[in-house]
C-alpha positions as CSV (number, residue, x, y, z in Angstrom):
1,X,-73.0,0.5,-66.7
2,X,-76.6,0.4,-65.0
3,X,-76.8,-3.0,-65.3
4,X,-77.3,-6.7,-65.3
5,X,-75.1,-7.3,-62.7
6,X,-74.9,-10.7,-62.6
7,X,-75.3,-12.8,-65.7
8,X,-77.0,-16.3,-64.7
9,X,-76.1,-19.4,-67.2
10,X,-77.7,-22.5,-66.4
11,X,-76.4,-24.7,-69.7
12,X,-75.1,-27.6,-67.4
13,X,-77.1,-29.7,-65.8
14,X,-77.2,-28.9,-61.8
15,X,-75.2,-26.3,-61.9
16,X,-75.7,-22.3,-62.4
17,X,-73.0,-20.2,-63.2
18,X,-72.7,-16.3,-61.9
19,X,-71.0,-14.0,-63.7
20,X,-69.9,-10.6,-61.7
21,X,-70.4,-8.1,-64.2
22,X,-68.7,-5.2,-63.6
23,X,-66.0,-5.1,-65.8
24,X,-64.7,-1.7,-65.9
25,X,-64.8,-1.6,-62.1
26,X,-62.7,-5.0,-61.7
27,X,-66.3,-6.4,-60.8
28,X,-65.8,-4.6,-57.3
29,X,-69.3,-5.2,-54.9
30,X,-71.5,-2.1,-55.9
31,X,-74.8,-2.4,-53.4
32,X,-76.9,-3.1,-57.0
33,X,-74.3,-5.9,-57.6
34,X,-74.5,-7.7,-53.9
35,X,-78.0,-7.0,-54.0
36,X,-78.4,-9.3,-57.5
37,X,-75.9,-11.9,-56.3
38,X,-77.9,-12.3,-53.4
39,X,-80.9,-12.6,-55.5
40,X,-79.4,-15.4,-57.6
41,X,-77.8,-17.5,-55.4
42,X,-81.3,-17.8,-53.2
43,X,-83.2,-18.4,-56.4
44,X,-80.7,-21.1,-57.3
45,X,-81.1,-22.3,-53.5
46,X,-84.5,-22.6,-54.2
47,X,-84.3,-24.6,-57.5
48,X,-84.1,-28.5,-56.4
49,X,-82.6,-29.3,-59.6
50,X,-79.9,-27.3,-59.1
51,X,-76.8,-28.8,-56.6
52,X,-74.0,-26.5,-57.6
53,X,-73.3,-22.2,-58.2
54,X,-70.2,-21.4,-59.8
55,X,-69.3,-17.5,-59.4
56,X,-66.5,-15.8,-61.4
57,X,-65.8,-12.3,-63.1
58,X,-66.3,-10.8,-66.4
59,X,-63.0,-9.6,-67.6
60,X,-59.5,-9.5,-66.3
61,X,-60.2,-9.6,-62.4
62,X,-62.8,-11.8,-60.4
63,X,-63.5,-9.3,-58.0
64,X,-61.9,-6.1,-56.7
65,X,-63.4,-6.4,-53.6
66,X,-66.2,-3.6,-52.2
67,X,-66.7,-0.4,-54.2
68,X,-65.0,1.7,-52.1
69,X,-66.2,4.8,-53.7
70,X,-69.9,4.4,-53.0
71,X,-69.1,2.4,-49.3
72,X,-66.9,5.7,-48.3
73,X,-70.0,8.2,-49.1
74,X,-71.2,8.6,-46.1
75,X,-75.2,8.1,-46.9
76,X,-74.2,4.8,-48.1
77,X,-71.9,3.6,-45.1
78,X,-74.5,1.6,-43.2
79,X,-76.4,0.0,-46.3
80,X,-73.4,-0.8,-48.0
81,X,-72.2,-2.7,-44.5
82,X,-75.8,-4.5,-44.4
83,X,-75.8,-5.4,-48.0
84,X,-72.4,-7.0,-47.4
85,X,-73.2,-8.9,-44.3
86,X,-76.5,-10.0,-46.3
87,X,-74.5,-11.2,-49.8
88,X,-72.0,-13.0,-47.0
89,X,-74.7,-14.8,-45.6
90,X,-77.0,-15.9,-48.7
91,X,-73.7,-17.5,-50.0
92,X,-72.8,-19.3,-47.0
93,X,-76.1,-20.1,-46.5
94,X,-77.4,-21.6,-49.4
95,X,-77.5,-25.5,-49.7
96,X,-75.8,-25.5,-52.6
97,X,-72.2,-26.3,-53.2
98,X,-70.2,-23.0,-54.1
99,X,-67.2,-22.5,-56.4
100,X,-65.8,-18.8,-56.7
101,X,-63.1,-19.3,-59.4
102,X,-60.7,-17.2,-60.7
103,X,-58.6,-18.2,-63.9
104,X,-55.4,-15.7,-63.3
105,X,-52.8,-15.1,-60.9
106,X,-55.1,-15.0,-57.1
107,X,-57.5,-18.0,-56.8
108,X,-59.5,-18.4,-54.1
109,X,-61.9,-21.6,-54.1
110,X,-64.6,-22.4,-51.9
111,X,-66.4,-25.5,-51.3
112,X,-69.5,-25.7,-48.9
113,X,-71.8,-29.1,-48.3
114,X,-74.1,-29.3,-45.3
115,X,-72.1,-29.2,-42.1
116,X,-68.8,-29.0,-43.7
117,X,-66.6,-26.5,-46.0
118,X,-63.5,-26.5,-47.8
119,X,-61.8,-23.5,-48.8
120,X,-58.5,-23.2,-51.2
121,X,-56.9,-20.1,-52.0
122,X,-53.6,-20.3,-53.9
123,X,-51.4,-16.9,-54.2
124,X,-49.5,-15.7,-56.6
125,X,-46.1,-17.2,-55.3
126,X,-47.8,-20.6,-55.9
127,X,-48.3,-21.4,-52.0
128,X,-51.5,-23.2,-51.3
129,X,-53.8,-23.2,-48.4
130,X,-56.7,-25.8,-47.2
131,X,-58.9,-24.7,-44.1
132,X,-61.6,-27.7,-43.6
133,X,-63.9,-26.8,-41.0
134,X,-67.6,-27.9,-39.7
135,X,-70.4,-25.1,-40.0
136,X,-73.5,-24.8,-38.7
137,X,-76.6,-26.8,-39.6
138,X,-79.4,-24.5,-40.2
């Protein structure tokens, strides 16, 4: 699949929903993929109208983590490492409150506000988790 990546709905007022669209891949983070994600969630941090980004996955899985097959070739070692620290920080950075949400099995949930962030993850075995912890004002 060459792409979109990232399919952008913005029906709801405030809020713009992310889709990770790498199906056949278990939406695992390509560099093309991180590279659009970033792109939309600083665009939506941009938008004042906007106060919410929901992420989630096309198909059966919400993410399978990074593309291992193009991070373990070795002339895309280092960009793929950069492109993840920059996707890590354009999500944690953006004053907008963030959702990643998963509908099966693993869930992990996290909610950020200026100066503070939530983050719920529940596991298969029903056990649930809540880190609350202050963050940096930029």
């Amino acid at each position: 699949m060459n792409g979109p990546f990232i399919l952008q709905e913005q029906d709801a007022p405030l809020i713009t929903v992310l889709t990770l669209n790498r199906p056949e891949k278990r939406n695992a983070l390509s560099m093309a993929l991180m590279r659009e994600l970033c792109g939309a969630v600083e665009d939506a941090g941009r938008d004042k109208t906007r106060r919410v980004i929901v992420i989630k996955g096309a198909g059966d899985a919400f993410c399978a983590g990074l593309d291992l097959k193009e991070a373990s070739d070795s002339k895309n070692a280092t960009s793929s490492a950069r492109m993840v620290a920059r996707m890590l920080l354009a999500v944690s950075q953006t004053p907008l409150i963030t959702i990643a949400v998963k509908v099966f099995a693993v869930c992990a949930v996290c909610i950020s506000t200026e100066g503070h962030m939530a983050r719920l993850k529940e596991q298969r075995y029903a056990s649930c988790t809540c880190v609350i912890f202050p963050t940096e004002k930029q």
